[in-house]
matplotlib code that plots the C-alpha trace (Angstrom):
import matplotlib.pyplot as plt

x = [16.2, 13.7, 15.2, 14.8, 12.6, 14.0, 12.5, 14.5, 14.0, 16.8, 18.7, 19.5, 18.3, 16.6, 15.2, 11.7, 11.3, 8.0, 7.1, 4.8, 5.4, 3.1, 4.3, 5.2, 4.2, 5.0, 1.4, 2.6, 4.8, 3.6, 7.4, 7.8, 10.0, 10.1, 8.4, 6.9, 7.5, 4.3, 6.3, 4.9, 3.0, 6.2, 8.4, 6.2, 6.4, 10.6, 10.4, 8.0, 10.2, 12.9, 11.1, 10.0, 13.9, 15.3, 12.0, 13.6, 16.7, 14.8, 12.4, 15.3, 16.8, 16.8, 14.8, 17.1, 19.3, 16.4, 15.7, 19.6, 18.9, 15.7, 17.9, 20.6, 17.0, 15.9, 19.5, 19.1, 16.3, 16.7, 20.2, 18.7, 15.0, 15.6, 16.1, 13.5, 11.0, 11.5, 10.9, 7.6, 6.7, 7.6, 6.3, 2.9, 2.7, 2.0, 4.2, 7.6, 6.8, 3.8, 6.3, 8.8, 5.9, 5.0, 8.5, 8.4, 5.4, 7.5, 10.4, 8.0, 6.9, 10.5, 11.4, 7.9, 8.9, 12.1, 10.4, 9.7, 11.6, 8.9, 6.0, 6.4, 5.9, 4.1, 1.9, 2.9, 0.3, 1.9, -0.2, -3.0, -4.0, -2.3, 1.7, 0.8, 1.8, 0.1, 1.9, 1.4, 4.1, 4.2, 5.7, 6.3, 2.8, 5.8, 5.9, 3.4, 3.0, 2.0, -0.5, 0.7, -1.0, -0.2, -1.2, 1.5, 4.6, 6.5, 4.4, 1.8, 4.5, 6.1, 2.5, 3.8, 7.1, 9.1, 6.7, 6.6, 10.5, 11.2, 8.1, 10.3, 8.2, 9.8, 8.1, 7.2, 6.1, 3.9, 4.3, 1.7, 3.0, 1.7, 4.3, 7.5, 10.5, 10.1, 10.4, 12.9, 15.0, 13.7, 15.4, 18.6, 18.9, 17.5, 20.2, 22.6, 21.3, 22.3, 19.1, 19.6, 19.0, 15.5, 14.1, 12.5, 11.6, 10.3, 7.7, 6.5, 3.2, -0.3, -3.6, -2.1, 0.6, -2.3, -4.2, -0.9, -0.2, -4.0, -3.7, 0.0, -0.5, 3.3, 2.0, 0.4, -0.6, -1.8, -2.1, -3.8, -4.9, -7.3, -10.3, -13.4, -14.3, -10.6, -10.4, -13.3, -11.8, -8.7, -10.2, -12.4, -10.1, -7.3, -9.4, -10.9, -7.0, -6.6, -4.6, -4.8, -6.0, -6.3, -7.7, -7.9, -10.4, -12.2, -13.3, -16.0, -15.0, -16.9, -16.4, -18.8, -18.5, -20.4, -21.2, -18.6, -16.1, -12.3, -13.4, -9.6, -8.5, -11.2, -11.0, -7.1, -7.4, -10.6, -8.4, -5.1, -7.2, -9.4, -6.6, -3.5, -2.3, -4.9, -7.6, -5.6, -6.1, -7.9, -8.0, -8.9, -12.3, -14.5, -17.4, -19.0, -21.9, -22.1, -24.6, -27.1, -25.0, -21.5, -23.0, -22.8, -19.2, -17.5, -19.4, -17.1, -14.2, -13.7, -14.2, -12.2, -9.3, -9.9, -9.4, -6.1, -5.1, -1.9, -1.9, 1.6, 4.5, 5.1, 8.9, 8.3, 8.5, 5.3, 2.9, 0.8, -1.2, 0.1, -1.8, -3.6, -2.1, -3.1, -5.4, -7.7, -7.4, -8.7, -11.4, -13.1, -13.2, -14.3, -16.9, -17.9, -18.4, -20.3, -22.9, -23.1, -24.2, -26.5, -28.1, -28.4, -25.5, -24.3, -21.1, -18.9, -15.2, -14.8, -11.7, -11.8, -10.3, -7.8, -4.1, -1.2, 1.8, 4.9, 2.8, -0.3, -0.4, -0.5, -3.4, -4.3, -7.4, -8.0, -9.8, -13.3, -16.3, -19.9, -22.5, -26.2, -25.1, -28.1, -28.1, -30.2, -28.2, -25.3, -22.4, -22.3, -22.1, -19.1, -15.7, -14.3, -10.4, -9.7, -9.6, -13.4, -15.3, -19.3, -20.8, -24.4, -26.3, -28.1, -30.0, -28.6, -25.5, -27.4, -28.7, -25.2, -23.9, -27.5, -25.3, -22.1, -23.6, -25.3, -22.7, -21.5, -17.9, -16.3, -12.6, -12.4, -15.0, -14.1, -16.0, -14.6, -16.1, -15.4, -17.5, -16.3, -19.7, -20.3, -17.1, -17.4, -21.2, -19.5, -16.6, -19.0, -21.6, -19.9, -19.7, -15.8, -12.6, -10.2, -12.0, -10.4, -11.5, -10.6, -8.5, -8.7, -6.4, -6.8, -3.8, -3.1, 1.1, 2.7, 2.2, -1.3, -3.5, -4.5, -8.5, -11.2, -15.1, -17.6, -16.5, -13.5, -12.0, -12.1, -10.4, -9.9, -6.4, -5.1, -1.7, 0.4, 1.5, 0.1, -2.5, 0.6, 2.7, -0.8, -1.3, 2.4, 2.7, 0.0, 0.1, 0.4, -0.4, 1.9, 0.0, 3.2, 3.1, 6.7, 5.6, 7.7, 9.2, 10.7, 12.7, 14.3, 16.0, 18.2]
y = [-26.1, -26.9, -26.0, -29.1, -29.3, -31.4, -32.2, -31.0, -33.6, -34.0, -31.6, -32.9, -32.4, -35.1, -35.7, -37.4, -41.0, -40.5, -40.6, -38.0, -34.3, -31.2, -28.5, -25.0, -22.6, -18.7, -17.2, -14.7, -16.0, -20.1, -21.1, -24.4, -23.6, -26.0, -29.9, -30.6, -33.8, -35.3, -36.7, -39.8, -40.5, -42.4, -39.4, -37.8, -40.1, -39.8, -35.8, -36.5, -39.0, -36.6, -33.9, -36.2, -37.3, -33.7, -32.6, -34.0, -31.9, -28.8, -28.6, -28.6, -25.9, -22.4, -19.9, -17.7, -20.1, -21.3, -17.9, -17.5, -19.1, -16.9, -13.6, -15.0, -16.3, -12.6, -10.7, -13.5, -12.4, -9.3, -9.9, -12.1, -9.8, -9.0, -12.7, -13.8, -11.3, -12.3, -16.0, -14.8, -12.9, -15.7, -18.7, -16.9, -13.5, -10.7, -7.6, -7.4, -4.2, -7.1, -9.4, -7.2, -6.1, -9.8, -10.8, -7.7, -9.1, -12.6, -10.8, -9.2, -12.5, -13.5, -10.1, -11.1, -14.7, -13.4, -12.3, -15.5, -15.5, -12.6, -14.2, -17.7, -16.2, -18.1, -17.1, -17.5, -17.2, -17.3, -18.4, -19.8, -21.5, -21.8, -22.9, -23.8, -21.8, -22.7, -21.5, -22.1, -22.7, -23.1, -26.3, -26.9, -29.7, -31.6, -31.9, -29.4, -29.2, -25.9, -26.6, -23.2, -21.8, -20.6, -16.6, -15.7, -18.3, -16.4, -14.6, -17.6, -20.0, -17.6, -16.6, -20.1, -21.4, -18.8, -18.6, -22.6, -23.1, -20.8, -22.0, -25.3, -27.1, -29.2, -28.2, -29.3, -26.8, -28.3, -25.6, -25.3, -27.3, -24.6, -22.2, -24.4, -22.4, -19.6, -21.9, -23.9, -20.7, -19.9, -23.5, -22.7, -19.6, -21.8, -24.4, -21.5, -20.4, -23.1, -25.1, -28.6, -31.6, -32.4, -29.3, -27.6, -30.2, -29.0, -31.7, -30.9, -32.6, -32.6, -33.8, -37.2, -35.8, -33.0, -36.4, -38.0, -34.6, -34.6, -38.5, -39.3, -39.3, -38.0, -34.5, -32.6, -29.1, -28.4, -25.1, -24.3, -21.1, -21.8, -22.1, -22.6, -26.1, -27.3, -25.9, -27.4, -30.5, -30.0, -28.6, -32.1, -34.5, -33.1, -33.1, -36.6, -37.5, -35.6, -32.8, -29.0, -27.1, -23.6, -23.4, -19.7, -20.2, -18.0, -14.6, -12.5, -9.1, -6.0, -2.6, 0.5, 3.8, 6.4, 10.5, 11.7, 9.4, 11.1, 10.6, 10.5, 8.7, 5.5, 5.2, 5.1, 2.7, 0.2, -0.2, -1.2, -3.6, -4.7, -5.3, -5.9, -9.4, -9.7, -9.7, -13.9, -13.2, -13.2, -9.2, -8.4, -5.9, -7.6, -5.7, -2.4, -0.6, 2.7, 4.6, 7.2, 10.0, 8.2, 6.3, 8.0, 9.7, 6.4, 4.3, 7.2, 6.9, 3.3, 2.8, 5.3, 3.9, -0.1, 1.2, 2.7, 0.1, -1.6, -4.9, -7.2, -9.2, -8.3, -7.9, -5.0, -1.2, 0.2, -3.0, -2.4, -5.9, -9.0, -12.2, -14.9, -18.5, -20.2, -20.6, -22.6, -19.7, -17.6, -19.6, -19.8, -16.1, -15.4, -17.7, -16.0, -12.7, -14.4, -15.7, -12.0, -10.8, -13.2, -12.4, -8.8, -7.1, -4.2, -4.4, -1.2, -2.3, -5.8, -7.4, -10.7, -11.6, -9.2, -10.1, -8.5, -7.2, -10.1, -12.4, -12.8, -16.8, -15.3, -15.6, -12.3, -11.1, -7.3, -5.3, -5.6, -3.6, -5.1, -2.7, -3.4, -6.6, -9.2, -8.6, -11.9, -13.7, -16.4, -13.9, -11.9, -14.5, -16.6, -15.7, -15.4, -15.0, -12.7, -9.2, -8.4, -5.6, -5.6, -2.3, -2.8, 0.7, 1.0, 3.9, 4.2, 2.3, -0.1, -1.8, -2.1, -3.3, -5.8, -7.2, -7.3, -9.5, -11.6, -13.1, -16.5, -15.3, -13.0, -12.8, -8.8, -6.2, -1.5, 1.6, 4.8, 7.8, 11.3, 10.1, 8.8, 7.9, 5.8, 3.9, 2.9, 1.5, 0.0, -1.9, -2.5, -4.2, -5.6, -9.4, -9.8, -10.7, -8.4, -4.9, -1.3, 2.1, 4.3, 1.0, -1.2, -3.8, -4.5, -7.0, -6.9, -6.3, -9.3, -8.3, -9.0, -12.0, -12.3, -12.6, -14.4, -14.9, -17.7, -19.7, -17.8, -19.6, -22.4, -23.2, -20.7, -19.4, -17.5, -17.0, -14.8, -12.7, -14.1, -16.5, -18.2, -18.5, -19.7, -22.3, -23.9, -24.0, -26.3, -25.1, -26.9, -26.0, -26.7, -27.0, -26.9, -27.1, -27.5, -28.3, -26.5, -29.6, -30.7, -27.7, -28.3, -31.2, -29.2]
z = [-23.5, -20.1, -16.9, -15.0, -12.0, -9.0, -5.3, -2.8, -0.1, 3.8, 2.2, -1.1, -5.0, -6.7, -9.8, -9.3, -10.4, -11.7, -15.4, -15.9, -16.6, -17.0, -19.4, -18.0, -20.6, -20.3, -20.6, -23.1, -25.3, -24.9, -25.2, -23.5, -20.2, -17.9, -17.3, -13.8, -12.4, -11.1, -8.1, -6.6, -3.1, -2.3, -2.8, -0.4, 2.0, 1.6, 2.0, 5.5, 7.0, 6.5, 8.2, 10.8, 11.4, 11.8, 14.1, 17.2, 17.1, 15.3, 18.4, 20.5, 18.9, 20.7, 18.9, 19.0, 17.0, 14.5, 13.8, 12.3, 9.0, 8.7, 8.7, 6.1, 3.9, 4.3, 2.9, -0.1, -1.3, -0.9, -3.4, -5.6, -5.7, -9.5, -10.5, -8.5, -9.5, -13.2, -13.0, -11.4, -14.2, -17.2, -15.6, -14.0, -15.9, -14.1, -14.5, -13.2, -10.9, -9.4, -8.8, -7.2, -5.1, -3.9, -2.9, -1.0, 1.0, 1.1, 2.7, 5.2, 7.2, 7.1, 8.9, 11.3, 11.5, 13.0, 16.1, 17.3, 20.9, 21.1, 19.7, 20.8, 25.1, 26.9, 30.5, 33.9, 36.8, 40.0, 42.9, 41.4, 44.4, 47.8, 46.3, 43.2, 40.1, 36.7, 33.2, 29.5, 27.3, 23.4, 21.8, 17.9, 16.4, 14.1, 10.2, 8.4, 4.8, 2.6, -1.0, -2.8, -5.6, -9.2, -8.7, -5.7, -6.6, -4.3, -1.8, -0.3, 0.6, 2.9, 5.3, 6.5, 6.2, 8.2, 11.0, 11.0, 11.4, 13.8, 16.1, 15.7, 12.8, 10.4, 6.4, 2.9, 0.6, -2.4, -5.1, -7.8, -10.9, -13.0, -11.7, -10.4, -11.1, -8.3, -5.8, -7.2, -7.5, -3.6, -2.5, -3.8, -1.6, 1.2, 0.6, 1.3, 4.8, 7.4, 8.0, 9.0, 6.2, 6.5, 8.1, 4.9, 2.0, -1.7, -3.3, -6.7, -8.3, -8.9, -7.4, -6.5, -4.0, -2.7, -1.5, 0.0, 1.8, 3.2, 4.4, 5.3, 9.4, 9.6, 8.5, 11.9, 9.6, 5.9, 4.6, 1.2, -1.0, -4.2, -4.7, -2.5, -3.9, -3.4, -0.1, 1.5, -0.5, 1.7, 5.0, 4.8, 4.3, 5.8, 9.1, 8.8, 9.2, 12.5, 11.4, 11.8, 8.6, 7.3, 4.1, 2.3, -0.6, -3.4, -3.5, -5.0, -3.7, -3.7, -3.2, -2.6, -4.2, -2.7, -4.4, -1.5, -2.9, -4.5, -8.5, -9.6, -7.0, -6.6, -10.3, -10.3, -7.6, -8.5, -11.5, -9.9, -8.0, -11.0, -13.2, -11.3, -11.6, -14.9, -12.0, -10.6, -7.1, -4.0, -3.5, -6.7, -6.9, -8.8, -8.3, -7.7, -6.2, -7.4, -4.8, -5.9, -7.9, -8.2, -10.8, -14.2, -13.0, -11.6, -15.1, -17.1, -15.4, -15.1, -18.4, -19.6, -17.2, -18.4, -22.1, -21.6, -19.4, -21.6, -21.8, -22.4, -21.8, -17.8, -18.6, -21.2, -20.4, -19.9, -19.7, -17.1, -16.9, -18.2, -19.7, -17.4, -17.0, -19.7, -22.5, -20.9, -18.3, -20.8, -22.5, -19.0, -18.5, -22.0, -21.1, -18.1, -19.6, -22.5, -19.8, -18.2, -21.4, -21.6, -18.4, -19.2, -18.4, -20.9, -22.1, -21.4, -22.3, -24.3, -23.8, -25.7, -28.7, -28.6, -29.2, -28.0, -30.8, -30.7, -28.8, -30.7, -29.4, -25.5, -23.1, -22.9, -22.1, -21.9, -19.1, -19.5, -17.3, -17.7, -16.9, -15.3, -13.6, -12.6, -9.2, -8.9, -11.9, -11.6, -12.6, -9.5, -7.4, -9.8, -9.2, -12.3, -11.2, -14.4, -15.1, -15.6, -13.0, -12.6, -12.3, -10.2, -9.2, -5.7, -3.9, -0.5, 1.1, 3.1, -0.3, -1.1, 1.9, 2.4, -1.6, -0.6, 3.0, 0.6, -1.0, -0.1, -0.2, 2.6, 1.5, 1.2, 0.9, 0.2, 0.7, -0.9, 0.6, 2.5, 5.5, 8.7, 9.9, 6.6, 6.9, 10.4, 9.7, 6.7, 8.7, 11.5, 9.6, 6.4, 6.7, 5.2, 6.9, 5.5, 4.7, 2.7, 4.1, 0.8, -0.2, -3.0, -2.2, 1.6, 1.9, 5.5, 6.3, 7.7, 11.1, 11.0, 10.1, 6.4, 7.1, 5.3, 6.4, 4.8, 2.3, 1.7, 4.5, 5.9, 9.4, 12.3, 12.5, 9.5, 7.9, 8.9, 12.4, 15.8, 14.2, 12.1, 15.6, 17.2, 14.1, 14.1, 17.7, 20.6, 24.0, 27.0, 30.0, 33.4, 37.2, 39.1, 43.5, 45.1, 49.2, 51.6, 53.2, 50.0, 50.8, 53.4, 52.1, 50.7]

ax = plt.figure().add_subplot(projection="3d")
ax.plot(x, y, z, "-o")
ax.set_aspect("equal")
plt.show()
């Protein structure tokens, strides 16, 4: 039996009124769990009026007060972790120690979002001119909406949402309808907290309620992670209706390995970066440039590490990467690394068409390394959002830092090495917004803006810490002159 999947809309479950439904399927098992409702514009516009209705009073609110809530949200998921970190892993896939690891990262920017009364100060100038004082205060923009994606259920919702509410925002959270039940599960812990009807809304559906969220003029601020082409979809039209936007898109992320580099421990950790989450999300590695003598060692290494790898259900002991989100998931990959072949890359470790024992109908697809990449092909500049590495060989590190700049992306960019002076020309000249000195995963902590250059990004406040706070607040500015004779009226 389905677990139903309900909006959440002033404080109250309902069950949409819409006839379609997509299919939740477990990636690994493809067991039917759950039915998405393709919720209707109008249900949209119900979960904004709400939010518009409870802004008023929200606004008004203390932050010390709205902050309350936030700390209760943060000891329930920290109870219910397990739970949470399991739904994760059979509706999206990914191993259970991932998933753990994401709500961990969740938790975080509730514990951030907390600081508000600190991170929402304003300036005072005293004297600016002759009795006159001038300060700059930070006021809530009104009802803002979040577009989440499938690969972080848990995470990606929460670089917004806690930083949103206690600025004094009123939210909708749009969760991806391949992945629903995390954040159903998410809602009924928020239920418990204390927030007032109204103040956070859940809206689940597809493309149709993306477009509402974009044009309804009662939603001030979108935020959105996915790809490139949807993001500039989103940063566009979201704009043309007047609203503030940040839009996190795709990645094609590179690292450089240079002869100084740790062997053991850049092959232990391209691989964790590579692999983890079957290679769905935005800091994955998806490339390297192996400089001068690191090539033939790292080539070894890597391939030695993508062929032990073990592949499976995310819930089993053991499994160290889990299957991607669907078949058609799959397909697209398998098509990918069909097209590097064919542009002359050399196949190292081949990971289609291989099935996993007890769930033979999954969509797995195993590590796979392609050797030789076309530098000037179509495959290193495709992200391929799968669990596939492209080995390319330079001569000196400015060649490989003249291909990472090259790229159109700029989401994350690495350098393993034993030299100080080559990682600081590497951060200095390396055109990506989030960079990894010795680092294969440079997720920044919640106390700092996750980062994105090019067409990675699209906007100019990020999520998370100060630019969050920055996004979800709109400052005004106070010129204030009290005369002397006023005074002495009193």
């Amino acid at each position: 039996m389905t677990q139903p999947i309900l909006n959440y809309i002033d404080g109250q479950w309902k069950p949409s009124r819409t006839a379609e439904f997509l299919d939740v399927i477990n990636p690994a098992s493809q067991e039917l769990i759950a039915r998405t409702p393709m919720s209707l514009p109008a249900e949209l516009d119900e979960a904004v009026r709400a939010a518009g209705g409870a802004f008023p009073s929200w606004r008004n609110t203390p932050p010390g007060d709205r902050i309350q809530p936030l700390f209760k949200l943060k000891a329930l998921l920290e109870t219910h972790l397990d739970e949470i970190a399991r739904t994760i892993t059979i509706e999206n896939g990914k191993t259970y120690s991932e998933s753990v690891g994401e709500m961990r990262r969740a938790i975080e920017n509730v514990e951030v979002a907390c600081g508000i009364p600190m991170l929402m100060l304003g300036d005072v100038l005293e004297d600016v001119a002759g009795g006159i004082d001038e300060y700059m205060i930070r006021q809530p923009v009104g009802v803002c909406a979040t577009i989440a994606p499938f690969n972080f259920p848990g995470m990606i919702p929460f670089w917004y949402l806690p930083y949103a509410v206690a600025c004094g925002n009123t939210y909708i959270v749009k969760p991806s309808e391949k992945v629903p039940l995390t954040m159903q599960a998410i809602f009924h812990l928020i239920e418990q907290c204390g927030f007032p009807p109204g103040v956070i809304n859940l809206v689940n559906g597809g493309s149709e309620v993306v477009n509402a969220i974009l044009d309804h003029p009662g939603i001030a601020g979108v935020t959105f992670v996915g790809s490139s082409a949807v993001a500039r979809h989103v940063y566009s039209r979201a704009s043309a209706s007047g609203k503030r936007v940040q839009a996190q898109g795709g990645a094609k992320n590179a690292t450089i390995v240079l002869p100084d580099a740790d062997l053991e421990m850049t092959t232990n950790i391209v691989a964790d970066s590579s692999f983890g989450c079957a290679g769905q999300r935005c800091l994955a590695t998806s490339l390297v440039f192996t400089v001068g003598a690191a090539r033939a060692a790292f080539t070894e290494a890597i391939a030695e590490a993508a062929l032990n790898r073990v592949t499976g259900y995310g819930l089993d002991d053991g499994v160290q990467m889990g299957p991607v989100i669907n078949h058609g998931s799959k397909a697209r990959i398998e098509a990918l690394i069909g097209a590097g072949i064919a542009e002359g890359a050399r196949v190292l470790v081949d990971g289609r068409g291989k099935t996993v024992g007890g769930y033979e109908s999954g969509s797995f697809v195993h590590p796979t390394i392609l050797g030789d990449l076309d530098p000037r092909g179509e495959l290193i500049k495709t992200e391929i959002f799968g669990p596939v590495l492209g080995l390319v060989h330079v001569d000196t590190v400015e060649q490989a830092i003249d291909l990472v700049n090259s790229g159109r992306y700029g989401n994350m960019a690495c350098l393993f090495t034993g030299s100080g002076a080559a990682a600081r020309k590497f951060r200095h000249d390396v055109q990506a917004g989030n960079v990894g000195i010795n680092i294969g995963v440079a997720a920044p902590m919640a106390y700092f803006p996750f980062s994105g250059w090019k067409e990675s990004f699209f906007g100019v406040l990020h999520g998370q810490g100060k630019h969050a706070v920055e996004f979800f607040t709109q400052t005004k500015v106070v010129v204030e002159r009290w005369p002397r004779e006023w005074s002495r009226k009193f």
